[in-house]
DRENPA-3360 file (N, C-alpha, C; in nm, 2 decimals, always signed):
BEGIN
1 = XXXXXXXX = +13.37/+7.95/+19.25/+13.48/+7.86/+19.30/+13.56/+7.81/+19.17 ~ +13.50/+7.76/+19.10/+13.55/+7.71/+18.97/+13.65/+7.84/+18.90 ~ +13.54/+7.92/+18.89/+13.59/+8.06/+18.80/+13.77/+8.09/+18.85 ~ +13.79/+8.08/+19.01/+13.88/+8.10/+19.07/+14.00/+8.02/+19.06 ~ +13.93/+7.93/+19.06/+14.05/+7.72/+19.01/+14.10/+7.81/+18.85 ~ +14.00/+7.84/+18.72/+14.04/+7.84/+18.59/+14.12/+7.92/+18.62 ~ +14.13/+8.06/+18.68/+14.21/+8.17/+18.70/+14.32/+8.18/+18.71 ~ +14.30/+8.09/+18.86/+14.48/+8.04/+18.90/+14.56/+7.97/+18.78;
9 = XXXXXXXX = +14.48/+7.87/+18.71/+14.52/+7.76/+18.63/+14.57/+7.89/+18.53 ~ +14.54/+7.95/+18.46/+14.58/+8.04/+18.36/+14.67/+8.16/+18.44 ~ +14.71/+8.19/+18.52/+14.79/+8.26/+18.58/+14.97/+8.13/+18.62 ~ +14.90/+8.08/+18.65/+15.05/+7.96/+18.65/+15.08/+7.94/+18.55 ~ +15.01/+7.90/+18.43/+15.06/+7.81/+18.31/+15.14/+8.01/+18.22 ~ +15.05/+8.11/+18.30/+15.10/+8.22/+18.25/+15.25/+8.28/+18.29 ~ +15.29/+8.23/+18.44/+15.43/+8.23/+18.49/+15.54/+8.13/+18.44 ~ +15.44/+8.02/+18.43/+15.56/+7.90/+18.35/+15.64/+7.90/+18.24;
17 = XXXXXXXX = +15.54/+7.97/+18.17/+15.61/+8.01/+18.04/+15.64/+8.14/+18.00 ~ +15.62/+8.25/+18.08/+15.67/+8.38/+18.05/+15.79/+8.40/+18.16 ~ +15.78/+8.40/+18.25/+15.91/+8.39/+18.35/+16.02/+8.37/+18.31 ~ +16.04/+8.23/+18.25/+16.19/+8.21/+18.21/+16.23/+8.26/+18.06 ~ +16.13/+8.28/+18.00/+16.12/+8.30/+17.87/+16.22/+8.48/+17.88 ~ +16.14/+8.57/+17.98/+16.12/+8.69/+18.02/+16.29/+8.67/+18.08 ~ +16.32/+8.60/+18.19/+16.48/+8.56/+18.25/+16.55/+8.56/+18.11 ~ +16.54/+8.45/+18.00/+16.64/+8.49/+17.94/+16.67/+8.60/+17.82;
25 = XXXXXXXX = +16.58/+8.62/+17.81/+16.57/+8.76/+17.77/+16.63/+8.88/+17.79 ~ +16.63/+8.87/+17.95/+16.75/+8.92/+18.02/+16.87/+8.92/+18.00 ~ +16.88/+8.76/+18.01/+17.05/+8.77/+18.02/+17.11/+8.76/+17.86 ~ +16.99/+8.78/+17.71/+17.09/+8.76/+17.64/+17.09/+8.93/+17.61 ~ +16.98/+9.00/+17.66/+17.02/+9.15/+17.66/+17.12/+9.21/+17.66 ~ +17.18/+9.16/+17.79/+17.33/+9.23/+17.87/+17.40/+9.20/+17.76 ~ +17.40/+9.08/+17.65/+17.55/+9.11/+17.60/+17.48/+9.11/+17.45 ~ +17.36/+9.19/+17.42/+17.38/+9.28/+17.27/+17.44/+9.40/+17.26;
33 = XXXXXXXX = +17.49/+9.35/+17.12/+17.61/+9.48/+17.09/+17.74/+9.43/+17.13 ~ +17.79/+9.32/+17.18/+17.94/+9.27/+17.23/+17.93/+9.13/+17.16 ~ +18.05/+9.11/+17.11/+18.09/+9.02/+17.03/+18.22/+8.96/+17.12 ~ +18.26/+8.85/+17.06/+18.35/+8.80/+17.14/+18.50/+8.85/+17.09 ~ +18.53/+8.97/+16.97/+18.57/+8.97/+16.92/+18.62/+9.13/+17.03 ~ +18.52/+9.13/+17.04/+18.52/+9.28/+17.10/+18.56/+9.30/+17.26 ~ +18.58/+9.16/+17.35/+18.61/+9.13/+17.41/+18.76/+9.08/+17.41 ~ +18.81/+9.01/+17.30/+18.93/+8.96/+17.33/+18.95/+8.85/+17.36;
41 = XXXXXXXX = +18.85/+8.79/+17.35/+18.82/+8.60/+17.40/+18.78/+8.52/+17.25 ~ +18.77/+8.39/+17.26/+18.78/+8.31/+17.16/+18.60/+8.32/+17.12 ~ +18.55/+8.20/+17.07/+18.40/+8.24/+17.02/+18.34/+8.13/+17.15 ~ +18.42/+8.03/+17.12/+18.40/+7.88/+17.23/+18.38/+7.97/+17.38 ~ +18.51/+8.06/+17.45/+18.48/+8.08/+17.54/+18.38/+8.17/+17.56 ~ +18.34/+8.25/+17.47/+18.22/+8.34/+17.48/+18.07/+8.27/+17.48 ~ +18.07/+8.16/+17.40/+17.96/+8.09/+17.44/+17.94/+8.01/+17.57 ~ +18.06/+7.97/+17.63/+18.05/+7.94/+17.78/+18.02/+8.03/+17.87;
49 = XXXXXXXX = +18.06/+8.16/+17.85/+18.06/+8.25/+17.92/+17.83/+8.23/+17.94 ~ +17.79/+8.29/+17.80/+17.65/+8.27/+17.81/+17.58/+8.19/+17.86 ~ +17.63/+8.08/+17.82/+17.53/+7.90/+17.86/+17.61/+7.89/+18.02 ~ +17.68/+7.99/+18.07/+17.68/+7.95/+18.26/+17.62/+8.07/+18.28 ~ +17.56/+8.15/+18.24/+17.45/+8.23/+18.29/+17.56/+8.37/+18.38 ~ +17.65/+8.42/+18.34/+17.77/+8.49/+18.40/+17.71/+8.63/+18.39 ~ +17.76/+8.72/+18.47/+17.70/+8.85/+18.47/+17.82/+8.95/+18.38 ~ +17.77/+9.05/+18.30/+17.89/+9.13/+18.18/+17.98/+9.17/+18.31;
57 = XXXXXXXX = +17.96/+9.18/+18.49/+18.01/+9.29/+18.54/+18.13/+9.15/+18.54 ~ +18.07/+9.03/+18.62/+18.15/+8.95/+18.65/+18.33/+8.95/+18.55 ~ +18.24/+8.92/+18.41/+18.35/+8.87/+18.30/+18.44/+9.02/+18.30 ~ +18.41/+9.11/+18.31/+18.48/+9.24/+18.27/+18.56/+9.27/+18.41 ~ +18.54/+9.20/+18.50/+18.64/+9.18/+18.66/+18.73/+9.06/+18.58 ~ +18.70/+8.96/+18.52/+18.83/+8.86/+18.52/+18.89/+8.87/+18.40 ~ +18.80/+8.96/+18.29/+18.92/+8.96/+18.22/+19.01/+9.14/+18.22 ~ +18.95/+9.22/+18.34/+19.05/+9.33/+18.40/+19.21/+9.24/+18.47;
65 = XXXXXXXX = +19.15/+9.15/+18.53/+19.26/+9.09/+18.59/+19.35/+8.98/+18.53 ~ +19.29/+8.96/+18.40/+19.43/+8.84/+18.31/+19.35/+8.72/+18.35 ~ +19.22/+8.73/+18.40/+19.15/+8.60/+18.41/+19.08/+8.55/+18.27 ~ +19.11/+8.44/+18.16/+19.04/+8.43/+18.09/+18.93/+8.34/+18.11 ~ +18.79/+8.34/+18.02/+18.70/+8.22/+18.08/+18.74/+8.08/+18.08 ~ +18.83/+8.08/+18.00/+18.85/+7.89/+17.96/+18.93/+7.91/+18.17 ~ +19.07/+7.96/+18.18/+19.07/+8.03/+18.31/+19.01/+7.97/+18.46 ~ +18.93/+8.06/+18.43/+18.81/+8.06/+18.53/+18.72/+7.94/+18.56;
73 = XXXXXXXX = +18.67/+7.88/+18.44/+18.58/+7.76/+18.41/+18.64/+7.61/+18.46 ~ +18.79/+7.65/+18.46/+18.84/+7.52/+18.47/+18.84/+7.48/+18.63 ~ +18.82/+7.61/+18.68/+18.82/+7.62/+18.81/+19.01/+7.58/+18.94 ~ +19.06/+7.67/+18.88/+19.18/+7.64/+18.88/+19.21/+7.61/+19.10 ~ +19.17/+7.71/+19.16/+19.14/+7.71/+19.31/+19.13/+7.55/+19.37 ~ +19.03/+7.46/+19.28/+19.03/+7.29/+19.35/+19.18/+7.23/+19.31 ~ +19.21/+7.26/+19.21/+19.35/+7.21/+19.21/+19.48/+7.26/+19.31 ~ +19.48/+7.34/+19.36/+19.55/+7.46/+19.46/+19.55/+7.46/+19.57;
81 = XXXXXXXX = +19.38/+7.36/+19.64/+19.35/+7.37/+19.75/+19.29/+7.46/+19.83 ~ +19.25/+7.60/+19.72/+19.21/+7.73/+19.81/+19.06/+7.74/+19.78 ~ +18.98/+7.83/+19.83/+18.85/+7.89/+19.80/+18.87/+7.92/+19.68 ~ +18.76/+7.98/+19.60/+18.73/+8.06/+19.49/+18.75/+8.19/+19.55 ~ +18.69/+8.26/+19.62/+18.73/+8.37/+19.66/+18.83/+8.38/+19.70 ~ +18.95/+8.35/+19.75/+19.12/+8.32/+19.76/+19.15/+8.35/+19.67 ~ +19.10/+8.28/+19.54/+19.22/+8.27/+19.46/+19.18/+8.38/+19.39 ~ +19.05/+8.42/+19.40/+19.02/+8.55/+19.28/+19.07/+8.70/+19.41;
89 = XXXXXXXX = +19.07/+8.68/+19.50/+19.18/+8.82/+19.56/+19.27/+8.78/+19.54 ~ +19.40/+8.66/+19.53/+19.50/+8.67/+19.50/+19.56/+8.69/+19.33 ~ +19.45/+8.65/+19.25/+19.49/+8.69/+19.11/+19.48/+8.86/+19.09 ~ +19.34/+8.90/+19.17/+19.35/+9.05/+19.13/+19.46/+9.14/+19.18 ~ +19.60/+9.07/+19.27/+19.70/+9.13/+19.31/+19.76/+9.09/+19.20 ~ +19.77/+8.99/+19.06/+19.87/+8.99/+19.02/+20.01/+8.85/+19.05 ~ +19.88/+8.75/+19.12/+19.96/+8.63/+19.18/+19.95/+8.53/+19.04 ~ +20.06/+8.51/+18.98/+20.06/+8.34/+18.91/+19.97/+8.26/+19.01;
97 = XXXXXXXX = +19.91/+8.10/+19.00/+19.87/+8.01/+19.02/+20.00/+7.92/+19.14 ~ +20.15/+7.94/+19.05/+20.27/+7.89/+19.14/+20.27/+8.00/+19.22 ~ +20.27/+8.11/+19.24/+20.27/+8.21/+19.34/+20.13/+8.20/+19.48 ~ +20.03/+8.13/+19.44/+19.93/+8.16/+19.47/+19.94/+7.99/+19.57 ~ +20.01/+7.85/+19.51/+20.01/+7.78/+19.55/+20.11/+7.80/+19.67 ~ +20.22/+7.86/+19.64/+20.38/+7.86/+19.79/+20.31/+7.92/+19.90 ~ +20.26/+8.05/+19.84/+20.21/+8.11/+19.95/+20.07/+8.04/+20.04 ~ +20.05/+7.97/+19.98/+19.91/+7.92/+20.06/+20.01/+7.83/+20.15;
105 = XXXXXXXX = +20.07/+7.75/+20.11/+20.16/+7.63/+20.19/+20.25/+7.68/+20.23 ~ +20.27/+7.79/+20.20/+20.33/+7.81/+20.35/+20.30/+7.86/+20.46 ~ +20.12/+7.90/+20.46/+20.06/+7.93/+20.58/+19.97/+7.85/+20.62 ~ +19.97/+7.73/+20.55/+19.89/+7.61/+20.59/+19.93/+7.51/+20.72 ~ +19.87/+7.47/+20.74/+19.86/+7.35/+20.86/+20.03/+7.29/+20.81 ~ +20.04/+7.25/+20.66/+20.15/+7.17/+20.59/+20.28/+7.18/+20.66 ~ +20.28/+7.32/+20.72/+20.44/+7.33/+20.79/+20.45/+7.25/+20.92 ~ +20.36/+7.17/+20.93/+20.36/+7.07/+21.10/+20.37/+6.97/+21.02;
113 = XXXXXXXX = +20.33/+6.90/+20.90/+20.32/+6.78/+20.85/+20.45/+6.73/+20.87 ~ +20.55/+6.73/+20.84/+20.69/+6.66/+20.88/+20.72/+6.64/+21.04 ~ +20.68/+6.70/+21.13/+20.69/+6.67/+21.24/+20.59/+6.59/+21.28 ~ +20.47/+6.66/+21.23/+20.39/+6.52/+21.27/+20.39/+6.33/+21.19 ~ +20.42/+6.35/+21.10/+20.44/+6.17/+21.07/+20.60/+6.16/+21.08 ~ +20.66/+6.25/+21.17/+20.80/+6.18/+21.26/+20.76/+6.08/+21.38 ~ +20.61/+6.19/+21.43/+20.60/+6.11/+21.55/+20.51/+5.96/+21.54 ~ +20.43/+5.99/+21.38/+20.34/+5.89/+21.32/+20.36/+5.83/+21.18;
121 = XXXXXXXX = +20.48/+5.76/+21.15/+20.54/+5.69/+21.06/+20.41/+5.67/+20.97 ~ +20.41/+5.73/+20.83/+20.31/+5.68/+20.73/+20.21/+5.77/+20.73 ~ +20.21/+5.88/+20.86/+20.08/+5.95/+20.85/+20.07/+6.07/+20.73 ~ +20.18/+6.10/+20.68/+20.22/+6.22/+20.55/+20.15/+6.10/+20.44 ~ +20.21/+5.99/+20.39/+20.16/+5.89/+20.26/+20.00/+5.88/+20.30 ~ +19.98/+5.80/+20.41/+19.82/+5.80/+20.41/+19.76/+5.91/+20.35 ~ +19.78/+6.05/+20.41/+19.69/+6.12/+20.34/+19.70/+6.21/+20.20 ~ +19.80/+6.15/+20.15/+19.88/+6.16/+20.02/+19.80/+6.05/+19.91;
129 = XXXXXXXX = +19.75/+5.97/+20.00/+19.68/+5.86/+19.91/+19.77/+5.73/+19.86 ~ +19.87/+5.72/+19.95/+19.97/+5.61/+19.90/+20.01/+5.54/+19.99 ~ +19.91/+5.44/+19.99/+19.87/+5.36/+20.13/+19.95/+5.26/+20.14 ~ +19.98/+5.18/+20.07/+20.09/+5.07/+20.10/+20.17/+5.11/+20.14 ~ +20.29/+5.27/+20.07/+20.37/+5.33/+20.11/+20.37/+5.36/+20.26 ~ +20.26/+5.41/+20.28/+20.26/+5.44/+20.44/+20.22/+5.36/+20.51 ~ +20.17/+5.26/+20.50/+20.09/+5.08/+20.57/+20.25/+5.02/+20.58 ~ +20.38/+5.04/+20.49/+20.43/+4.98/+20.51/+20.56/+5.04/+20.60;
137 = XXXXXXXX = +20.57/+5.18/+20.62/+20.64/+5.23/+20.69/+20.59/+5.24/+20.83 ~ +20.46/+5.25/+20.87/+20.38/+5.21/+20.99/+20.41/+5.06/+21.04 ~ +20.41/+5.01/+20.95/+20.43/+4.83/+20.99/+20.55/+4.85/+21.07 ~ +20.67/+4.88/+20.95/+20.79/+4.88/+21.01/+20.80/+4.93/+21.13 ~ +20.75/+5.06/+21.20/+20.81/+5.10/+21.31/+20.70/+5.07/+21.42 ~ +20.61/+5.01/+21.33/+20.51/+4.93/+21.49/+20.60/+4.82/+21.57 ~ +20.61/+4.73/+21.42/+20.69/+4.60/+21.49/+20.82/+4.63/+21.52 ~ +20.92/+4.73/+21.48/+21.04/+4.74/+21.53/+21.02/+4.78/+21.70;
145 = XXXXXXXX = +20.94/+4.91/+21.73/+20.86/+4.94/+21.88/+20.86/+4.82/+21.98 ~ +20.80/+4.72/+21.91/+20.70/+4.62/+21.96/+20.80/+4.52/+21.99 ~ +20.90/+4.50/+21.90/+21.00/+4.41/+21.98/+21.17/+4.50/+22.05 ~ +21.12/+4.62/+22.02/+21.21/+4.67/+22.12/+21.18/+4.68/+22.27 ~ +21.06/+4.65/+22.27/+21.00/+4.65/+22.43/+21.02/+4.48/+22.50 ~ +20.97/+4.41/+22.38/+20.95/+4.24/+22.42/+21.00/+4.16/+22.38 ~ +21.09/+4.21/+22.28/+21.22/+4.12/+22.22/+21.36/+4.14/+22.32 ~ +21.42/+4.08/+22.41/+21.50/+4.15/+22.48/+21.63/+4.00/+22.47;
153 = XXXXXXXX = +21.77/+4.09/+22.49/+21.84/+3.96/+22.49/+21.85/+3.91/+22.63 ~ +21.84/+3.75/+22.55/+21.80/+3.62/+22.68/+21.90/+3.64/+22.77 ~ +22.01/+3.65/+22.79/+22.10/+3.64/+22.85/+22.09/+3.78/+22.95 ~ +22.13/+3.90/+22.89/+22.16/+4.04/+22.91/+22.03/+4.13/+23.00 ~ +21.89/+4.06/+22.94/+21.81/+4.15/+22.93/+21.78/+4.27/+22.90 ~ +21.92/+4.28/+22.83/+21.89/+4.43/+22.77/+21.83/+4.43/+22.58 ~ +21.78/+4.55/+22.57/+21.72/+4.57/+22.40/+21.82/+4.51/+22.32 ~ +21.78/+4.46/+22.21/+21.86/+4.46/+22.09/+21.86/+4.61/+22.02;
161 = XXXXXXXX = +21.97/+4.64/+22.01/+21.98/+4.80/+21.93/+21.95/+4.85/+21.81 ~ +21.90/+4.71/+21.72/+21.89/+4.71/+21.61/+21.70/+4.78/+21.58 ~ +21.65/+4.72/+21.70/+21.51/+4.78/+21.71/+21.49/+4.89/+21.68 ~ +21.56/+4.96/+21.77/+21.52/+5.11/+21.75/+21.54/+5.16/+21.67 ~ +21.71/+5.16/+21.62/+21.75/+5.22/+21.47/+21.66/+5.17/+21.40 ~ +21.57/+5.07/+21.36/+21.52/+5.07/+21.24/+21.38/+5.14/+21.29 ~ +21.33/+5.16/+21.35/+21.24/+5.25/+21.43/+21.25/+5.35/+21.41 ~ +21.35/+5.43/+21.44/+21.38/+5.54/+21.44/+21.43/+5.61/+21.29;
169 = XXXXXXXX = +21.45/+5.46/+21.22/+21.49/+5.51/+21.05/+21.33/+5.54/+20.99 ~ +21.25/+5.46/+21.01/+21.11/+5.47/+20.93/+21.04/+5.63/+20.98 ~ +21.09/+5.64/+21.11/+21.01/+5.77/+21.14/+21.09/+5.87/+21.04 ~ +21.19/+5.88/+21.08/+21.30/+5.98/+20.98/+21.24/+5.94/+20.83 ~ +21.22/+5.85/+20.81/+21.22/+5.86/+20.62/+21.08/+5.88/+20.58 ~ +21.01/+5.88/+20.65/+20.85/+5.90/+20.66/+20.85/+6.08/+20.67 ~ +20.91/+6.15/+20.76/+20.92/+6.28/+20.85/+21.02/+6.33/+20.66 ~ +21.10/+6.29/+20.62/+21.20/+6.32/+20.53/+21.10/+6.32/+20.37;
177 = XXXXXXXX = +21.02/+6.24/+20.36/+20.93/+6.23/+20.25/+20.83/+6.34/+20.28 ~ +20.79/+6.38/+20.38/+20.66/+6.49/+20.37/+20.76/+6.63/+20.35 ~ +20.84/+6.63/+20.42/+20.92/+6.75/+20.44/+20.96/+6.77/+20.28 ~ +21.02/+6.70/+20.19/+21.04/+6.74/+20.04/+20.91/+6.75/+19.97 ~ +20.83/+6.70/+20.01/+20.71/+6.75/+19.97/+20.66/+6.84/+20.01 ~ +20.63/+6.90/+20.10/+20.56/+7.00/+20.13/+20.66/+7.11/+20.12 ~ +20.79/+7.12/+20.13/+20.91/+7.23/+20.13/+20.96/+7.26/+19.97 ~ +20.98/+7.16/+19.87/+21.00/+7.14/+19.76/+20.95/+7.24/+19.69;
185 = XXXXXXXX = +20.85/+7.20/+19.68/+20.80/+7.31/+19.58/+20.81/+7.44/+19.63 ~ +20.87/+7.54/+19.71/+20.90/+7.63/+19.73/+21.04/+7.70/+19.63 ~ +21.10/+7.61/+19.58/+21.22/+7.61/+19.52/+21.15/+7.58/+19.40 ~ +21.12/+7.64/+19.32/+21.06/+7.63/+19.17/+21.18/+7.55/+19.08 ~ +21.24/+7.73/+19.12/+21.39/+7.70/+19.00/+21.51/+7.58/+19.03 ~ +21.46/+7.53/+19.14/+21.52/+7.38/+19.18/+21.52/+7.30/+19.11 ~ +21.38/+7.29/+19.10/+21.29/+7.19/+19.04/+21.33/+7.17/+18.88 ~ +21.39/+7.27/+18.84/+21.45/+7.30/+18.66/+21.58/+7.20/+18.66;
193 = XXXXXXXX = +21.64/+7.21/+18.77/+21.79/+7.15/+18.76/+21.82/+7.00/+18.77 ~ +21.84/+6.96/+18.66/+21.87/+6.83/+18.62/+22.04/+6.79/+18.55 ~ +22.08/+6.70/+18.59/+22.21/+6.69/+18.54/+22.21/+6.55/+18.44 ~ +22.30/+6.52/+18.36/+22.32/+6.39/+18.30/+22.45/+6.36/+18.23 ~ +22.49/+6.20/+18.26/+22.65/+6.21/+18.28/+22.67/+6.12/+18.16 ~ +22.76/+6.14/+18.07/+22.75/+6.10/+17.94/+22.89/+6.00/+17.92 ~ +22.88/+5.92/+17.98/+23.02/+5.76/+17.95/+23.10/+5.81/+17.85 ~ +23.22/+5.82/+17.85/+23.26/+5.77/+17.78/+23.33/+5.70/+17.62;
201 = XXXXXXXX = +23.32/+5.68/+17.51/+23.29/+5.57/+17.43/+23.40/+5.49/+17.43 ~ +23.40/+5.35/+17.39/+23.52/+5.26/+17.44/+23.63/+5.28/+17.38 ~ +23.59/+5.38/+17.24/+23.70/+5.41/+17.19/+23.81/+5.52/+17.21 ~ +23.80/+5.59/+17.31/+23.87/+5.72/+17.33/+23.87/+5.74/+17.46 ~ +24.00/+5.80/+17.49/+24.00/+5.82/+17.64/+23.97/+5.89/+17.70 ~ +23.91/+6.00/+17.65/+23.86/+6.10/+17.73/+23.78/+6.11/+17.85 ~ +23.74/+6.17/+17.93/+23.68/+6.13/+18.02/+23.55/+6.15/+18.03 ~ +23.39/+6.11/+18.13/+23.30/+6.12/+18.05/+23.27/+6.25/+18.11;
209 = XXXXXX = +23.15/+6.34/+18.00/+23.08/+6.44/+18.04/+22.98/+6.43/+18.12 ~ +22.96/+6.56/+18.24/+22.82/+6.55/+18.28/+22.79/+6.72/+18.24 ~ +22.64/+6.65/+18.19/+22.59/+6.78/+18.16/+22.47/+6.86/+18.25 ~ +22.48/+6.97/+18.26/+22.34/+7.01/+18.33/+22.27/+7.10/+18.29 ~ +22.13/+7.07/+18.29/+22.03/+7.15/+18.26/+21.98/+7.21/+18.36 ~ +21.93/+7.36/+18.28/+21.86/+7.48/+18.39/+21.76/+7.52/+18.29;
% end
């Protein structure tokens, strides 16, 4: 029985330490003979490449497709909103990251967001993370609601009109903020166009310039 305990005891302490030893052995195998030079990548990224344990087939799929490791590492997909596997079928067609963001939003849920915080003032900010902004456009059209129902003139009994319009402005500017956000960025080359209008000087009459940038 004993003989059996030493056995095991020397067969474990024999996996513990050859196993991984034997593992990396492996993986620095795959890349003798390949330099980072020989690849086309920096030395930094080639040592990342090693110390995350990446397979040669992997790295030679991203950098076939313009994926470099700095790239890849940064993990570009959480910023975008998409899977990892999304965004690596959409790169291997040849999608920029702006190409890869329109198209996702424009097949996302995103195209109801402006109708929906029409109907729910503040619900686009809320989940934008800009809570005051939307806590205070919800305020607004709660209590405008609220005394359009129970604020009534004493005399007339009829609404004051002012209720609703401002009711009905918060939903609109609420519904009008998600819609340029979520639509905006569709227009890249929009986004380039800036103008600036140049006074004047008090000494000359000419009239002032406006300039614009593209």
């Amino acid at each position: 029985m004993a003989m059996r305990i030493n056995t095991l005891l020397h067969l474990a302490i024999f996996f513990i330490f050859t196993v991984p030893h034997a593992g990396f052995s492996m993986q620095e195998d795959q890349w003798s003979g390949l330099s980072y030079d020989d690849l086309g990548i920096s030395q930094e990224e080639f040592q990342k490449v090693r110390e995350s344990g990446m397979s040669k087939s992997r790295l030679f799929m991203l950098l076939e497709h313009g994926i470099t490791p700095n790239e890849y590492f940064s993990e570009p997909w959480k910023r975008l909103g998409v899977s990892k596997s999304h965004w690596l079928n959409e790169k291997k067609v040849g999608m920029a990251d702006d190409d890869i963001d329109r198209s996702y939003r424009k097949q996302s849920p995103s195209n109801f967001t402006p109708f929906i915080t029409l109907m729910l003032p503040g619900y686009y900010q809320y989940r934008t993370d800009r809570f005051w902004y939307g806590f205070t456009l919800s305020a607004i059209a709660a209590t405008a609601a609220t005394l359009t129902i129970f604020h009534r003139n004493s005399v007339t009994g009829h609404i004051h009109p002012y209720y609703p319009i401002i009711m009905v402005g918060s939903m609109f500017w609420s519904a009008a903020d998600a819609f340029l956000d979520t639509r905006y960025v569709d227009n890249q080359e929009a986004s380039r166009f800036s103008g600036t209008y140049h006074p004047p000087s008090t000494s000359s009459t000419a009239p002032g310039l406006l300039a614009f940038d593209f």
